[in-house]
C-alpha positions as CSV (number, residue, x, y, z in Angstrom):
1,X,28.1,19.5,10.9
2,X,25.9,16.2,10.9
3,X,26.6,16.0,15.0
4,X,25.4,19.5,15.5
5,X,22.1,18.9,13.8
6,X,18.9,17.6,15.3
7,X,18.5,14.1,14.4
8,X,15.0,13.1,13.1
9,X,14.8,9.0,13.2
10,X,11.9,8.1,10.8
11,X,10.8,4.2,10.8
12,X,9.1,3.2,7.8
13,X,10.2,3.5,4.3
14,X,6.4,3.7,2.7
15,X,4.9,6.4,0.8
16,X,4.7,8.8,3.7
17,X,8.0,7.6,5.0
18,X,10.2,7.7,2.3
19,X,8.7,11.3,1.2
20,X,9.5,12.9,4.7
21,X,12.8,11.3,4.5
22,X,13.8,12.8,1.0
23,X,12.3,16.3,1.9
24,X,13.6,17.1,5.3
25,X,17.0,15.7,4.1
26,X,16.9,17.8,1.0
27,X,16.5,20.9,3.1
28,X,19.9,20.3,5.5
29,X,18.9,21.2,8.4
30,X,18.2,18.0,9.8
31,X,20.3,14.7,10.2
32,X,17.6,12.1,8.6
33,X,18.0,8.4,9.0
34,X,15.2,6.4,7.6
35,X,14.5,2.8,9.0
36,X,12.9,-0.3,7.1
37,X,13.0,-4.0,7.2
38,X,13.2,-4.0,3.9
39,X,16.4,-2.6,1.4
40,X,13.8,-1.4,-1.4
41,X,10.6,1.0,-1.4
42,X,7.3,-0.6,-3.4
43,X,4.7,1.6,-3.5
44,X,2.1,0.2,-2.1
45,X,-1.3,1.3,-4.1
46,X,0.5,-0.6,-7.2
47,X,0.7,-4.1,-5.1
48,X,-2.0,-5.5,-6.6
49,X,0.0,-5.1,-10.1
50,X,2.9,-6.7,-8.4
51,X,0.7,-9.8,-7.5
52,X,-1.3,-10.0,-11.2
53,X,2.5,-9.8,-12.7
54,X,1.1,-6.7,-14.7
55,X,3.9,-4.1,-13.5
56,X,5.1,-1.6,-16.2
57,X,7.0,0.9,-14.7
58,X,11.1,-0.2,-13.8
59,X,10.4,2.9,-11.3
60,X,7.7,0.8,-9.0
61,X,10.8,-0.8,-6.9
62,X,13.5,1.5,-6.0
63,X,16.5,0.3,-3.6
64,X,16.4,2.9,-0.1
65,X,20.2,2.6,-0.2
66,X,20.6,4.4,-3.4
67,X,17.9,6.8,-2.4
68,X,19.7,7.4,0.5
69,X,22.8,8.2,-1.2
70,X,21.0,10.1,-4.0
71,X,18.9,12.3,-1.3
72,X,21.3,12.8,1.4
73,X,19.9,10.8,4.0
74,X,21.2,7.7,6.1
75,X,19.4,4.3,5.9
76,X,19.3,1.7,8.5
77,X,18.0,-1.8,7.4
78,X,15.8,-3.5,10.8
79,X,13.1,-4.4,12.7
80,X,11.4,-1.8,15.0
81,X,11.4,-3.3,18.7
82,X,10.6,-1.0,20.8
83,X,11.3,3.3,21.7
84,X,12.4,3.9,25.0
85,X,10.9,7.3,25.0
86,X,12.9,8.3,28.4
87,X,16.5,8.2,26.7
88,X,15.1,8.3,23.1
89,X,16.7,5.6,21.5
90,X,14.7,3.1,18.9
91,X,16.1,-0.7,19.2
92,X,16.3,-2.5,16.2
93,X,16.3,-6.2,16.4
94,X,18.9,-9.2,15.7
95,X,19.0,-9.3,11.8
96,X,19.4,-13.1,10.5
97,X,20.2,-14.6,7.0
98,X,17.5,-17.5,5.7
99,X,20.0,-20.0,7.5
100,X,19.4,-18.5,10.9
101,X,22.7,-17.3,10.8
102,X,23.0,-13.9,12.9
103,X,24.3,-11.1,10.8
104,X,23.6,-8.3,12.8
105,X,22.9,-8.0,16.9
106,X,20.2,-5.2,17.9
107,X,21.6,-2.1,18.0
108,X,20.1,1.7,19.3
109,X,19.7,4.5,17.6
110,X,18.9,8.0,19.0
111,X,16.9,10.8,18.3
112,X,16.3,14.1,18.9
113,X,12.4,13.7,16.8
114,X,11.0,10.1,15.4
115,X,8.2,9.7,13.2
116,X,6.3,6.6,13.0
117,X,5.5,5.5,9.5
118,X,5.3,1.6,9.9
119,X,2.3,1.6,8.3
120,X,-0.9,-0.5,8.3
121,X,-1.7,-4.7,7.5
122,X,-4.8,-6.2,6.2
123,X,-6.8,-8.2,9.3
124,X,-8.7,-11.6,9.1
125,X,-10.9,-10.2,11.7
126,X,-10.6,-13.8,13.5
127,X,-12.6,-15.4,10.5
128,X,-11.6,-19.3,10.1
129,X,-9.2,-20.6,8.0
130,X,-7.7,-17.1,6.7
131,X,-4.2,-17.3,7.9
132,X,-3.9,-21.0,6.7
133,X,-5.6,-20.9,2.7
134,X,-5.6,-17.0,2.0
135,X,-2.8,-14.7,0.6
136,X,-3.0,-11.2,2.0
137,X,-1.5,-8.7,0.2
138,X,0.4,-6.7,2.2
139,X,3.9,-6.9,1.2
140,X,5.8,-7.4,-2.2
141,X,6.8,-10.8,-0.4
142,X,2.9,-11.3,-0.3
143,X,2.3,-10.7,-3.8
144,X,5.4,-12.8,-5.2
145,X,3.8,-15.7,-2.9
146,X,0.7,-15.2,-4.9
147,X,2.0,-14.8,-8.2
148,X,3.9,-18.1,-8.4
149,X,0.6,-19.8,-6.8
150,X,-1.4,-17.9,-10.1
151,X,0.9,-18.9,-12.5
152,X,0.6,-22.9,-11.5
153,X,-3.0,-22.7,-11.4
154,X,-3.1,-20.8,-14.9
155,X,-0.6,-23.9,-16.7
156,X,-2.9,-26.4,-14.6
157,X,-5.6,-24.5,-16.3
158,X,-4.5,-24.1,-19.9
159,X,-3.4,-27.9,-19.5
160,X,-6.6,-28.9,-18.3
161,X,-10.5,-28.4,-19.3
162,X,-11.7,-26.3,-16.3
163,X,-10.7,-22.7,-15.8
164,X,-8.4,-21.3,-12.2
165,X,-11.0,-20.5,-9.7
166,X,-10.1,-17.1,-8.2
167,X,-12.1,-15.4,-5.2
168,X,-11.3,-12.4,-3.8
169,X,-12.8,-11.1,-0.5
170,X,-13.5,-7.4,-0.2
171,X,-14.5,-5.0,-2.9
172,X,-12.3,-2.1,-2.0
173,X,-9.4,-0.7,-4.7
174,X,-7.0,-3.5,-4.1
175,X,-9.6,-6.3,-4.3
176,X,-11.0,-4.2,-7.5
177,X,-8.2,-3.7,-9.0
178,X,-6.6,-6.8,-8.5
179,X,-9.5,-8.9,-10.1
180,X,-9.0,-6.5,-13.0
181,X,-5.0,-7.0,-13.5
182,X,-5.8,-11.2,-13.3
183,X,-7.9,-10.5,-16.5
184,X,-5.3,-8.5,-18.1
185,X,-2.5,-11.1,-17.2
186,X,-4.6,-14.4,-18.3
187,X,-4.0,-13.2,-22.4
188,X,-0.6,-14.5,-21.2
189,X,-1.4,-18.0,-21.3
190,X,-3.7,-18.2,-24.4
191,X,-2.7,-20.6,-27.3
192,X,-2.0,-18.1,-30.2
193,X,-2.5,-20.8,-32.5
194,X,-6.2,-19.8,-32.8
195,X,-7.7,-16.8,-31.3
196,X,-11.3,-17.6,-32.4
197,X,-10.7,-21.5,-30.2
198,X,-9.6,-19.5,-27.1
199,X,-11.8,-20.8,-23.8
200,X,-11.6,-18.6,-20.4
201,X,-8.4,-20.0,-18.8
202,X,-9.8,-17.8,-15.5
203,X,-12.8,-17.7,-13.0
204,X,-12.8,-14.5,-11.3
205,X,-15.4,-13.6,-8.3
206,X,-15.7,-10.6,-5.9
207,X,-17.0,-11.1,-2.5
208,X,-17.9,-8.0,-0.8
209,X,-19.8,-8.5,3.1
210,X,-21.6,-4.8,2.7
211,X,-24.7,-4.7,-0.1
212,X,-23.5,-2.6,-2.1
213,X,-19.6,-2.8,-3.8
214,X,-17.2,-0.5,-2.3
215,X,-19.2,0.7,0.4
216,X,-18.8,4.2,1.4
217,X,-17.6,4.8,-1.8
218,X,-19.8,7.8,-4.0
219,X,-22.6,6.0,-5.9
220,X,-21.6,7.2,-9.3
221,X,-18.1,5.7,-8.6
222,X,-19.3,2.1,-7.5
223,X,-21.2,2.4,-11.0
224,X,-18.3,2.8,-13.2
225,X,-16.5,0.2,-11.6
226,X,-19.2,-2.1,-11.3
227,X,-19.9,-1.3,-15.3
228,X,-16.3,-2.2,-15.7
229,X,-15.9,-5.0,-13.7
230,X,-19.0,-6.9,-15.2
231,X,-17.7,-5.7,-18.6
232,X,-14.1,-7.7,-17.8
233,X,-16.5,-10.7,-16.4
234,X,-15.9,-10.5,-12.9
235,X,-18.5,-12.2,-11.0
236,X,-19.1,-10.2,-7.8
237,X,-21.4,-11.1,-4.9
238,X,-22.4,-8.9,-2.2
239,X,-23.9,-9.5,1.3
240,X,-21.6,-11.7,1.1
241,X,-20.1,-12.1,5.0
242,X,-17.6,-14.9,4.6
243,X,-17.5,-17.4,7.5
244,X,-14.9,-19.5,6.5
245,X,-11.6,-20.3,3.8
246,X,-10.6,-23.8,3.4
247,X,-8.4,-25.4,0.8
248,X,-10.4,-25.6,-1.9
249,X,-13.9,-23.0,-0.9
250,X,-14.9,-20.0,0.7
251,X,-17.8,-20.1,2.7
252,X,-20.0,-17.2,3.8
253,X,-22.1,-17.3,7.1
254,X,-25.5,-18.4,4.9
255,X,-24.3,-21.1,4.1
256,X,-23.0,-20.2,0.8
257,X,-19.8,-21.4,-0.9
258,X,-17.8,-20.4,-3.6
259,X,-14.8,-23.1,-5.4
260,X,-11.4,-21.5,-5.0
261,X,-8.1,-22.6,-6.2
262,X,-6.7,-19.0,-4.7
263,X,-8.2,-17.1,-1.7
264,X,-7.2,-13.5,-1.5
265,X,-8.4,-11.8,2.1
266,X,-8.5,-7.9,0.9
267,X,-10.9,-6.6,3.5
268,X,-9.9,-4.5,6.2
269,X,-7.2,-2.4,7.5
270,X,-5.2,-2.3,11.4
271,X,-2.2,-0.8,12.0
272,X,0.8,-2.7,12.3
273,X,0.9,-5.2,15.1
274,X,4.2,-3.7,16.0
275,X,2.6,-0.7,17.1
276,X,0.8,-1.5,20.0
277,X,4.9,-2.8,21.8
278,X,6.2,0.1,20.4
279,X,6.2,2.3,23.9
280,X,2.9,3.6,25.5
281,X,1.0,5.2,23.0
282,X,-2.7,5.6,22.9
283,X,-4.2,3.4,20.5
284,X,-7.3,3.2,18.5
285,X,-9.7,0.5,18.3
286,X,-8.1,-0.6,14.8
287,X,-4.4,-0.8,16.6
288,X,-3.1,3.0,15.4
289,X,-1.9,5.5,17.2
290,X,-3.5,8.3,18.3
291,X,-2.1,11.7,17.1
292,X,-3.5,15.2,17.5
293,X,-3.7,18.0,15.3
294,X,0.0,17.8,14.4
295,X,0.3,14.8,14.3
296,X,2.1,14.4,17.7
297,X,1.5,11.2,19.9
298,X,-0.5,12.1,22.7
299,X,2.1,10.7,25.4
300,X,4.9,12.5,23.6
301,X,5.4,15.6,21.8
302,X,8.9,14.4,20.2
303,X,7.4,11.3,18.8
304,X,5.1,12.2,15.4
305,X,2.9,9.3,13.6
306,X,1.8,9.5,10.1
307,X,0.3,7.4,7.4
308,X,-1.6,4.3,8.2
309,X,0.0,3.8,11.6
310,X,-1.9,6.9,12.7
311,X,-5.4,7.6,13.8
312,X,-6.3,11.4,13.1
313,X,-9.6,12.6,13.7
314,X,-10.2,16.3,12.4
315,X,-12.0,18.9,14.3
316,X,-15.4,18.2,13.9
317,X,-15.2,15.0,12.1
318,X,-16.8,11.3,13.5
319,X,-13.5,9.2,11.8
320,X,-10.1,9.5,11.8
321,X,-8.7,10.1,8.7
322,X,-8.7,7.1,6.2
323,X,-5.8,4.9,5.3
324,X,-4.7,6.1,2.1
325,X,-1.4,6.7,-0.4
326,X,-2.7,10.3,-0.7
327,X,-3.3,11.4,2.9
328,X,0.3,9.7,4.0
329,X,1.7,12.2,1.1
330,X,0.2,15.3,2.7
331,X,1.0,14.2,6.1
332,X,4.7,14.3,5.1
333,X,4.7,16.7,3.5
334,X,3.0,18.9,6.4
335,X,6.0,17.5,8.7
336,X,8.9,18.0,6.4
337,X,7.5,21.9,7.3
338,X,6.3,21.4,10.8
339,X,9.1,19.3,12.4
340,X,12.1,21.9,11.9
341,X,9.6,24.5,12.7
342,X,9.2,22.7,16.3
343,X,13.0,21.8,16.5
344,X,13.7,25.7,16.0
345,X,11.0,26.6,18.9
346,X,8.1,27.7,16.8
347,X,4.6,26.4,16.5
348,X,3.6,25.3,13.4
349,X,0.0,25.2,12.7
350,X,-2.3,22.2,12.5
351,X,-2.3,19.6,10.2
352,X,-5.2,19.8,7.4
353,X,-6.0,17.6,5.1
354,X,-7.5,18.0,1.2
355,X,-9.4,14.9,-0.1
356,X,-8.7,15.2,-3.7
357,X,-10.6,12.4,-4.6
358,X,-10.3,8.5,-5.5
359,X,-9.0,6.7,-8.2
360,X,-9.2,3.0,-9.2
361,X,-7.5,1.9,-12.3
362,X,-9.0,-1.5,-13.5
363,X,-6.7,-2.9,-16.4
364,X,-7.6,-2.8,-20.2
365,X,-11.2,-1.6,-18.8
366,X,-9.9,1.4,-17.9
367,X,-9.5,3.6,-14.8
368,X,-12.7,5.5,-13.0
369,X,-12.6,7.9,-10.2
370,X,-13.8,11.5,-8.6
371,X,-11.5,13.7,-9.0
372,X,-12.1,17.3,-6.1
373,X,-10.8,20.6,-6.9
374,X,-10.8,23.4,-4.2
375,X,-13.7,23.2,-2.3
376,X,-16.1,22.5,-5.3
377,X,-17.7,19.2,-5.3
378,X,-15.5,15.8,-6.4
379,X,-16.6,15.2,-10.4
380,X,-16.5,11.2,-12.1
381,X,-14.1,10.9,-14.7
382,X,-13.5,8.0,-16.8
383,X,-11.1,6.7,-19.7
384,X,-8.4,8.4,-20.9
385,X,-7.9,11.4,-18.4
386,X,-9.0,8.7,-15.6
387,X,-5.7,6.9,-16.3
388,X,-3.7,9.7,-17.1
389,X,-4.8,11.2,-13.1
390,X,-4.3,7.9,-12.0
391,X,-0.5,7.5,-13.1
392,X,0.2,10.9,-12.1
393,X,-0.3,10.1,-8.5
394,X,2.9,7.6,-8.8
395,X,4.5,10.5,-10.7
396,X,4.2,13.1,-7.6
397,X,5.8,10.5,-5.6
398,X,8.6,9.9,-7.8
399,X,9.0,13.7,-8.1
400,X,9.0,13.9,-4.2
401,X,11.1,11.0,-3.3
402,X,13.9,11.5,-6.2
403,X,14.2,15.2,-6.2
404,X,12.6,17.3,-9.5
405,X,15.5,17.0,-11.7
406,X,16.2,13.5,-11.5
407,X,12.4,12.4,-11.1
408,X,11.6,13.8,-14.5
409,X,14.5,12.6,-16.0
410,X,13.7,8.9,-14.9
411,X,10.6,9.1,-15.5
412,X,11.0,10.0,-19.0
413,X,13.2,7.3,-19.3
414,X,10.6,4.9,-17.9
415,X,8.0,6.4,-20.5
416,X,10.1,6.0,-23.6
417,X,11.2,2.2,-22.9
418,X,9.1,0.9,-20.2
419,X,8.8,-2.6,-18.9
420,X,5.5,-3.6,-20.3
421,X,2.8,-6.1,-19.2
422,X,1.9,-8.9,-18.3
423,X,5.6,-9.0,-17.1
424,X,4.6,-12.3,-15.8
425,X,7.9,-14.8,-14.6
426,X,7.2,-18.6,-16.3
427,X,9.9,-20.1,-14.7
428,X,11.3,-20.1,-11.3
């Protein structure tokens, strides 16, 4: 039975990826193998959480190998090389241990349909000194990297007079949000001896190159977070265009400078560098692929792109699509519909998307965010019912990519005995 289906080769486990996987698997009438370089799923919008040490949910990293078992498809552990579109194979590369040691030679694997979900990475846009003295947060291995380097600067801090110097470049929600969960994580380091003695362990600044925080965000939103973010005592600075990150500064084009024990580059998204080697797509100016209306390459209508690694422009519209969580979600779920449609000979119908807003959750200030319904105008919500919408987005994905059943029952689980903040490691 598994040779007679059409195989659909999916490469990247994030939340578009991993969703497709589950649902066309689910359905049995495709043979699904999902591909990652990686043996667990993060999702991604709760990276920042990750890096402040704030994580309180055991359901944030799940391993793709018991999904895979648990959801009925096959998972391949690699690194995308390259698709040879002519005999529709996708080579992974050599796999090695930290010794060098070769564990696994590069290997083929074939397809009848592949979907590119590889995703998108944070650029430096060539500015000095960024590869050498920021962290980028881009993968879990990122934000471990710049946890252990927050937790030294915190004990220097709490063993010294002068407070960890923290600047973080770009305004959007991971720069936001971040900034908010270092607040939250530094009441991990106060003496308890004598609350009213406590001094601030933690400098934190925004730097944001637009005038206004968050740009293109709507006004009332970049209010509430602003409110919030000057209520947590985050400094933030716009027109701000940074120049240059050295060891111990950051240094806008003015002239400008900023002390900073951490750098953390959160401005700007490409698509993966891997794309562009992939095979002959068309590509964007930002490094994605170009897709049309259902989300087929342009070169190839057996190869489909979603997610950040593709570059969607909508009828009528001057951007592609942005790089979100949200619009990777309805992407796979419009191709766990559209692809066995095609594979049976039909046509399925364009690919539409359905902003339902933004939401930025900001620590123990809170969450803020517009929330759309239908086609009536987005509405600001705030507090309670803020947070509540914004942990429901993680909740749809754990429904999607563990099934109904067992996504509520783990989920209940995970609300009755969490793993509560700041879940911060001391030592190693």
């Amino acid at each position: 039975m598994q040779a007679q289906r059409k195989r659909v080769l999916i490469l990247g486990g994030g939340a578009g990826g991993l969703e497709l996987a589950a649902e066309l698997a689910a359905e049995k009438t495709c043979a699904v193998t999902l591909v990652d370089v990686v043996s667990t799923h993060l999702w991604k919008p709760r990276l920042h959480e990750f890096a402040a040490g704030t994580v309180n949910s055991t359901l944030a990293e799940i391993s793709f190998y018991m999904l895979a078992k648990m959801r009925g498809f096959r998972f391949e552990q690699g690194r995308v090389e390259a698709i040879d579109r002519a005999a529709k194979t996708v080579r992974l590369g050599d796999m090695h241990d930290q010794d060098g040691r070769l564990l696994t030679p590069a290997r083929n694997l074939s397809y009848d349909v592949c979907v590119v979900a590889l995703g998108g990475v944070t650029t430096d846009f060539g500015t000095e000194g960024v590869a050498e003295h920021a962290i980028r947060l881009d993968t879990k291995t990122d934000a471990d990297e710049f946890r252990e380097l927050f937790i030294a600067a915190m004990i220097a801090a709490r063993a010294g007079a002068d407070p960890a110097r923290i600047v973080i470049i770009g305004s959007g929600a991971t720069g936001t949000e971040l900034a908010a969960h270092l607040r939250l994580s530094e009441q991990a380091f106060f003496e308890p001896e004598d609350e009213r003695a406590r001094r601030k362990l933690l400098d934190l600044t925004i730097l944001e190159a637009a005038p206004e925080l968050m740009p293109g965000a709507n006004g009332e939103l970049r209010t509430g977070v602003a409110d919030r973010l000057k209520a947590l005592d985050v400094s933030v600075e716009t027109g701000a265009r940074v120049a240059a990150v050295t060891a111990s500064e950051v240094r806008s084009a003015d002239g400008k400078s900023w002390p900073a024990d951490i750098a953390v580059w959160a401005a700007g998204l490409v698509g993966h560098p891997c794309l562009k080697g992939l095979a002959d797509f068309e590509m964007d100016r930002k490094g994605r692929i170009v897709v049309d209306d259902r989300l087929r390459t342009t070169v190839d209508p057996a190869i489909y792109v979603l997610g950040d690694a593709a570059s969607h422009t909508p009828a009528g519209a001057q951007m592609p699509l942005p790089p979100t969580a949200q619009c990777a979600s309805q992407q796979a779920d419009y191709l766990a519909s559209a692809i066995p449609k095609a594979l049976a000979g039909e046509t399925p119908g364009p690919f539409v998307f359905r902003d339902k807003g933004k939401l930025v959750s900001l620590g123990r200030a809170g969450s803020v965010g517009l929330i759309g319904f239908a086609r009536k105008d987005d509405f600001y919500v705030a507090g309670q019912f803020a947070t509540a919408a914004y942990h429901a987005l993680q909740r749809q994905h754990q429904w999607a990519v563990l099934g109904p059943l067992r996504g509520t029952v783990a989920i209940v689980a995970d609300v009755i005995s969490p793993a509560r903040g700041p879940a911060l490691k001391l030592h190693g």
